[in-house]
N, C-alpha and C positions, 0 to 999 in steps of 0.2 A: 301316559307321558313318556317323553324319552330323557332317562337319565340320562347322567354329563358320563359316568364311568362305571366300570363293576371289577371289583374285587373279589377274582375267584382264588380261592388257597385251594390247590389239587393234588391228594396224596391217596395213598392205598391204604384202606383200612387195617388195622385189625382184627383178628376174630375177635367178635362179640364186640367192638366198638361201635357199633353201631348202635345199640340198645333197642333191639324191638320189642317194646314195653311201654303200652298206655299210659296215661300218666292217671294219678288214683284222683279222684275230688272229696277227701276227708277232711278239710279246714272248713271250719265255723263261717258263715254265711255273715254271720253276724259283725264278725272280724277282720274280713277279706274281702277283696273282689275276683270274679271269676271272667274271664275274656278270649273267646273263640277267635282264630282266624283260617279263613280257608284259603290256600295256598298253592299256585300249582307252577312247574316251570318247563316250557313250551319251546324246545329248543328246533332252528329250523337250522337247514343244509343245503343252502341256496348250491354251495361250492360240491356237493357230494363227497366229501370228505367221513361218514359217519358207513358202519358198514351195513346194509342192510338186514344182516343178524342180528338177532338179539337186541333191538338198536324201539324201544319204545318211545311212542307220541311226547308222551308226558310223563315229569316228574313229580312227586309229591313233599312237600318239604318234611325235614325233620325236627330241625327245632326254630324258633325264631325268639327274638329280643326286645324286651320294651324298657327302652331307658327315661329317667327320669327329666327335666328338662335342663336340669343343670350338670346332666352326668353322675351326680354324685352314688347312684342306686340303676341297678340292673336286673332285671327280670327275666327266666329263659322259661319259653313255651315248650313244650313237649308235644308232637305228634301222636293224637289217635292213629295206633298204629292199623296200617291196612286202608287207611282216609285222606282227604287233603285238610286234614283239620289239625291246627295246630291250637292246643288248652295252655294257657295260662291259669295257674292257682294260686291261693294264697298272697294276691300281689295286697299290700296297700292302697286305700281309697287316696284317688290323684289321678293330674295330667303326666300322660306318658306320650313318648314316641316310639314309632318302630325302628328300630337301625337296623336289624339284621337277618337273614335268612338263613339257614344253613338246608344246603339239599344233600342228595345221596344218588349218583347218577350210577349208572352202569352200563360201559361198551364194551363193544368190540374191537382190538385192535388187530388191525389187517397185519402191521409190521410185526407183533408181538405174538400174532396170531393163538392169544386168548384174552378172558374176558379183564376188564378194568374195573373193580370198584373206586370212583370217584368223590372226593368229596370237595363240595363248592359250595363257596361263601359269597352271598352277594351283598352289600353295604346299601342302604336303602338313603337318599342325599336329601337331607334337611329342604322340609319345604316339599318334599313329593308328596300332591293331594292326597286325602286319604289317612297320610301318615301318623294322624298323633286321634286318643283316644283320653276319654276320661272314666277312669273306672271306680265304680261305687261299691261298698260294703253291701254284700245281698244283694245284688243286683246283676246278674249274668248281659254280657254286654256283646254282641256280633261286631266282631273290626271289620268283615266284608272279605270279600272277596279279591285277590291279588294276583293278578297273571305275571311274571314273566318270561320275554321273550330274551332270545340272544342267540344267535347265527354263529354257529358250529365253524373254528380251525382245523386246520391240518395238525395244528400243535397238541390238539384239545384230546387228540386218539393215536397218535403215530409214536411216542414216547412213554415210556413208564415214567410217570409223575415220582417228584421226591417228595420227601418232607417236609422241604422248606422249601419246593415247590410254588412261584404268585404270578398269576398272569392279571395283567389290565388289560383289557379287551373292550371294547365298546362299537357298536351302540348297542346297549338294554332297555328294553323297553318296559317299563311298569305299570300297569295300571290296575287301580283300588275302585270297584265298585261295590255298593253298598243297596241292596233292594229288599225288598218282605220276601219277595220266593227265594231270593239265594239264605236269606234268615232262618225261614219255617222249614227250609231244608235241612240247615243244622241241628237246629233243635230236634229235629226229627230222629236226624240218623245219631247223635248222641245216645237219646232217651230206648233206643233201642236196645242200646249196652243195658243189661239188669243191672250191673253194677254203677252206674251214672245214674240209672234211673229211683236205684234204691238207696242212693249217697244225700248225703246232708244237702246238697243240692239240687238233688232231685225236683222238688217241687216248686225248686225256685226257676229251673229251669221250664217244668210244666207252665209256671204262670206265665213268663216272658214267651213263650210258645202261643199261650192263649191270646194274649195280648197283640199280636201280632197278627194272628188269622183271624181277628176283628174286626180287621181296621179294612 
């Protein structure tokens, strides 16, 4: 689908702000719900504005958000780091929605001539198919899979971003699919980590795994 707008906030990190660190799955099954998404974003350069160094296909998200439907309750995913998989843990059984991405880009700038880390926010607009999930206590649940797109500025590489740094840009294009192979994939590549695999949710993960290469 194509969103109406996107809200990227664009600053330069800190060291160690970035946090690359797995997120752990040690809450009770019995008490929580657990929720996968896989996430990637695919920026294109219709303008040739992006420099050819250092300059990759694809992003992977770092963390994303599942709010509750009245706002009143916020949720943030955490990136399997090194994957496009972004874990939610510990959330409460309920309907959520997604609102938010957060990515971690990194260019080249030609004018600056060295490298940008970037950090971009994209706001995901009530009503994008895909977007709201119901998650149950013990029960490991696949949100699907979420491209997007968004065609690269001159603004986006030619400046050192600040702080308080906000572009609106558009058009973004988002689209949530949700199938058994992009599923049996995650579970896959999770259950491969020993430490997911031998976590309290381990074998709930195996079941939901099973369950799916069934069908």
């Amino acid at each position: 689908m194509r969103a109406p707008f996107l809200f990227a906030a664009l600053s330069l990190l800190a060291a160690g702000c970035a946090g690359h660190i797995s997120p752990k799955l040690d809450d009770s099954p019995e008490k929580s719900g657990l929720a996968v998404l896989e996430c990637y974003y695919y920026p294109s350069d219709p303008e040739q504005v992006r420099s050819k160094y250092n300059a990759p296909d694809s992003f992977v998200a770092r963390a994303a958000y599942l709010e509750t439907f009245d706002g009143s309750r916020s949720f943030r995913g955490l990136s399997d780091y090194g994957t496009g998989y972004v874990i939610f843990t510990d959330v409460p059984a309920g309907r959520y929605r997604l609102t938010r991405i957060d990515m971690e880009t990194k260019e080249y700038s030609e004018q600056l001539l060295r490298d940008l880390t970037l950090d971009v926010t994209f706001r995901i607009p009530p009503g994008t198919p895909g977007d709201t999930a119901r998650i149950e206590n013990g029960r490991p649940l696949y949100l699907g899979h979420l491209a997007i797109r968004r065609s690269y500025k001159y603004e986006d590489v030619a400046h050192a971003p600040s702080q308080t740094a906000r572009k609106e840009d558009g058009p973004v294009d988002m689209e949530f699919r949700a199938n058994e192979e992009d599923e049996v994939r995650a579970w896959r590549t999770l259950l491969e980590r020993k430490s997911y695999k031998r976590s309290l949710w381990g074998p709930a993960m195996e079941k939901r795994l099973a369950e799916v290469e069934k069908r």
